[in-house]
N, C-alpha and C positions, 0 to 999 in steps of 0.2 A: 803061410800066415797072411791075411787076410791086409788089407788096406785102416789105417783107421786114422779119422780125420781128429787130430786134437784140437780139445778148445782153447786150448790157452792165451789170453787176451779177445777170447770171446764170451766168456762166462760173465754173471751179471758182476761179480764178485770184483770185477775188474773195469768196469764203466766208468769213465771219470766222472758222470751226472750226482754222483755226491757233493760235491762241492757245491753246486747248482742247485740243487734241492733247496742243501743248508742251509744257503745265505737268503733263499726265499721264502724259505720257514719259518727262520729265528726271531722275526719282528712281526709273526702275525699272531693273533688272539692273547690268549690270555697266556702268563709263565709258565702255568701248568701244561695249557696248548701245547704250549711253543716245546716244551721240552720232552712232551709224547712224540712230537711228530720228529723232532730232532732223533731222537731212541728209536722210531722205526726206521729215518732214512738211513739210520746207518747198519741197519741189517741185510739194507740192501747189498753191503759189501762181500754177505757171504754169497755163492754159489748156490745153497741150496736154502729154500724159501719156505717158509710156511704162513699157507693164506686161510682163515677159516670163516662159514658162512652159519646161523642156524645158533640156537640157544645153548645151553648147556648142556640139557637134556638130548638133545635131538645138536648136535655140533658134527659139522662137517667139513674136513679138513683138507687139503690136498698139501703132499710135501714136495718140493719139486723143484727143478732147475728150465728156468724160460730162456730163450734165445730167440733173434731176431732173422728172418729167413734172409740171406745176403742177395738171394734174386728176386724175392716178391716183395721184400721189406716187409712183411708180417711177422708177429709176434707169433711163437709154437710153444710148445712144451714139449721137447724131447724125450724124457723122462718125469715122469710122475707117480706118486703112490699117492691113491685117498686113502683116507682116514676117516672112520665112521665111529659116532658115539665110544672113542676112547681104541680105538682097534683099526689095525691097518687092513685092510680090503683085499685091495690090487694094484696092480704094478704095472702100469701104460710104457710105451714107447709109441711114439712119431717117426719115420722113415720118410722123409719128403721127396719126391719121384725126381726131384732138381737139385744137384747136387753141383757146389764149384769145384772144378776137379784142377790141379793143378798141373798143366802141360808145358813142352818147350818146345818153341817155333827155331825153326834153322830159316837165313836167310841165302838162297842158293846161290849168291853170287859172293856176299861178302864169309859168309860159311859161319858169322854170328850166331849164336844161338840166344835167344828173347823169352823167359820166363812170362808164362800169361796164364790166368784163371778165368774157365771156361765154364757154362752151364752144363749140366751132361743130364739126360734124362738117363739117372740107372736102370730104370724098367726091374720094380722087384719079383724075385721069383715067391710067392705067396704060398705055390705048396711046398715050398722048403721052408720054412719058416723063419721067423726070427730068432736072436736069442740075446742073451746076456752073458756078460762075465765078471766075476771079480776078480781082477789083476789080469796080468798076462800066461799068467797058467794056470789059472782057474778053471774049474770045470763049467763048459759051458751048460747054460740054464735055457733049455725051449719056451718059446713065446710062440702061441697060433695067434698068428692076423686074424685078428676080429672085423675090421671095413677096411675098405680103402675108400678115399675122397678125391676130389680137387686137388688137394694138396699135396697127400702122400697116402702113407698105410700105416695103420694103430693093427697094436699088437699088445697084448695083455697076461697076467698073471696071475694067478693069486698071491696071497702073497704069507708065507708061511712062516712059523718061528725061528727056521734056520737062516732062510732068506733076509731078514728083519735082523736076525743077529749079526748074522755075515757081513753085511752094508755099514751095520752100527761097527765093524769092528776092519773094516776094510780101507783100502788105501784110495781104489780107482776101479769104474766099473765102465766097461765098454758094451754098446749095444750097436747090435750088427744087424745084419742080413744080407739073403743071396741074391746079386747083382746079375742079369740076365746079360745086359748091355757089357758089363765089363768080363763078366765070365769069372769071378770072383766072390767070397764074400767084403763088406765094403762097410761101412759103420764109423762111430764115435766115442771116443771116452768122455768121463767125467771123474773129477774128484769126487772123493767119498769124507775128506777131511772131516767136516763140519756138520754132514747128514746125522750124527747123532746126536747134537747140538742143536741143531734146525727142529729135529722130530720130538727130543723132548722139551723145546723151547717155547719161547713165547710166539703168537703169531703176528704176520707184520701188518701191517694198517695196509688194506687193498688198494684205497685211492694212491694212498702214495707212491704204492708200489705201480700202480698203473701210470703215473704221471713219470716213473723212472723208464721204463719201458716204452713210451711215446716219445722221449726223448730221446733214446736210443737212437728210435725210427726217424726224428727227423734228421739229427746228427750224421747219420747212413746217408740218408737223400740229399742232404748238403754236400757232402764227400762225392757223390754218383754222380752229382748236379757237377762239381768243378772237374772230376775226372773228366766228364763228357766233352766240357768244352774247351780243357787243352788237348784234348785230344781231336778233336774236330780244328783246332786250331793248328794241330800240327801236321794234318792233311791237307788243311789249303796251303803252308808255307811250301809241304815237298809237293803239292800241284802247282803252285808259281815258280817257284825252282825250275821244274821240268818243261815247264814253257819258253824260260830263259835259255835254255839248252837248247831248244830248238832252232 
C-alpha cells in the first residue's frame, strides 16, 4: 500500500480566514453587496470549489480543491475537473516534485528520537503513470502525464459518466503516483463529501475567493517567519552554552 499524505486541516474547507473575510465584507457597499459577498465567503468552507469565467452560452467552469504549496508557499490545484458549456471535460492532477515528508532524527548520545518535516524531491516516475482512486479499494483509474513544469507534473483524464458519477457518489478520492526517489507509489487524498454539491452548485465569486487564498499565504509565511527565528534563537542559546563549558 502506497504512502498517502492526508489533507486534513489543510483543505481550504478548514482555513480559519472566514472569519477575516466576514467581518471585512459586512460593512462594505450596498445590503445587497454586503450580503453576496457574505454568501460566497462562506463557500469558502467547503473543500471543493466552483470558480467560473465566460457567458452563458460560452461558460467555463473548473471544479476543484486549491492548496497552498507548504515549501514554495504558492497556491496549486491538486485536483481539478473543467467544465465546458454545461459538461465536464477532464480531470487534472498536480504532483509537485517537493514533497514535506515526515522523518525521525535519533540523537546519538541522548538516544532521543526528534519528529521533523523534511523537503524530499520525490523524482516522479512519468512512464509509470499516474492514477486515481475512489476509496481505499477502489479500483485504480490511469492518468498519462501530460507536462511537467517548475513545479511538478500534470496528469489528466477525460472525464466520463461513470467517473462523474463515482466522485458524485463517493466518500474520498486519493491521487498518486510512482515515486522514483522513495521506491514507492506516494500521493494524496481528498474528500469527495461536498463535490456534488460544489458541481451542481452555485459558483463562488473569484476575487474573494482569491483574497482567501493570499491569505492563506501570508498566514504560512508569518508561521515560517516565527519558526525561523526561534529556532535560530535556539542555536545561538546551545552555541553560548557550549562556550560556557569550555
Amino acid at each position: 500500500m502506497f504512502h498517502v499524505r492526508q489533507t486534513t486541516g489543510r483543505k481550504i474547507g478548514t482555513y480559519t480566514i472566514l472569519a477575516i473575510l466576514a467581518s471585512a465584507l459586512v460593512l462594505s457597499g450596498t445590503p445587497a453587496q454586503a450580503q453576496k459577498k457574505k454568501k460566497a465567503a462562506a463557500k469558502i468552507q467547503k473543500p471543493w470549489v466552483k470558480i467560473c469565467r465566460g457567458t452563458k452560452k460560452k461558460k467555463a467552469c473548473t471544479i476543484r480543491i486549491d492548496e497552498v504549496d507548504r515549501i514554495s508557499l504558492k497556491p496549486y490545484s491538486p485536483i481539478l475537473m473543467e467544465h465546458f458549456k454545461g459538461k465536464p471535460t477532464v480531470l487534472k492532477v498536480t504532483l509537485p516534485h517537493t514533497w514535506p515528508i515526515g522523518v525521525t532524527l535519533t540523537n546519538n548520545k541522548t538516544k532521543k528520537e526528534v519528529k521533523s518535516i523534511q523537503p524530499l524531491d520525490v523524482v516522479w516516475d512519468i512512464q509509470k503513470n499516474a492514477f486515481i482512486q475512489l476509496g481505499n479499494k477502489g479500483k485504480k483509474i490511469v492518468m498519462k502525464f501530460d507536462q511537467c513544469n517548475a513545479f511538478g507534473c500534470i496528469a489528466a483524464i477525460k472525464v466520463t459518466d461513470k467517473l462523474l458519477s463515482s466522485m458524485k457518489k463517493g466518500k474520498k478520492i486519493i491521487v498518486a503516483g510512482y515515486s522514483k526517489r522513495l521506491g514507492k507509489e506516494h500521493g494524496m487524498s481528498f474528500p469527495l463529501g461536498d463535490f456534488s454539491q460544489s458541481y451542481g452548485g452555485d459558483e463562488l465569486d473569484e476575487k474573494i475567493y482569491a483574497q482567501a487564498l493570499n491569505k492563506k499565504v501570508l498566514t504560512l509565511r508569518k508561521k515560517r517567519y516565527e519558526f525561523m527565528k526561534k529556532r535560530q534563537a535556539a542555536i545561538k542559546k546551545a552555541q553560548e552554552k557550549a562556550k560556557k563549558k569550555k
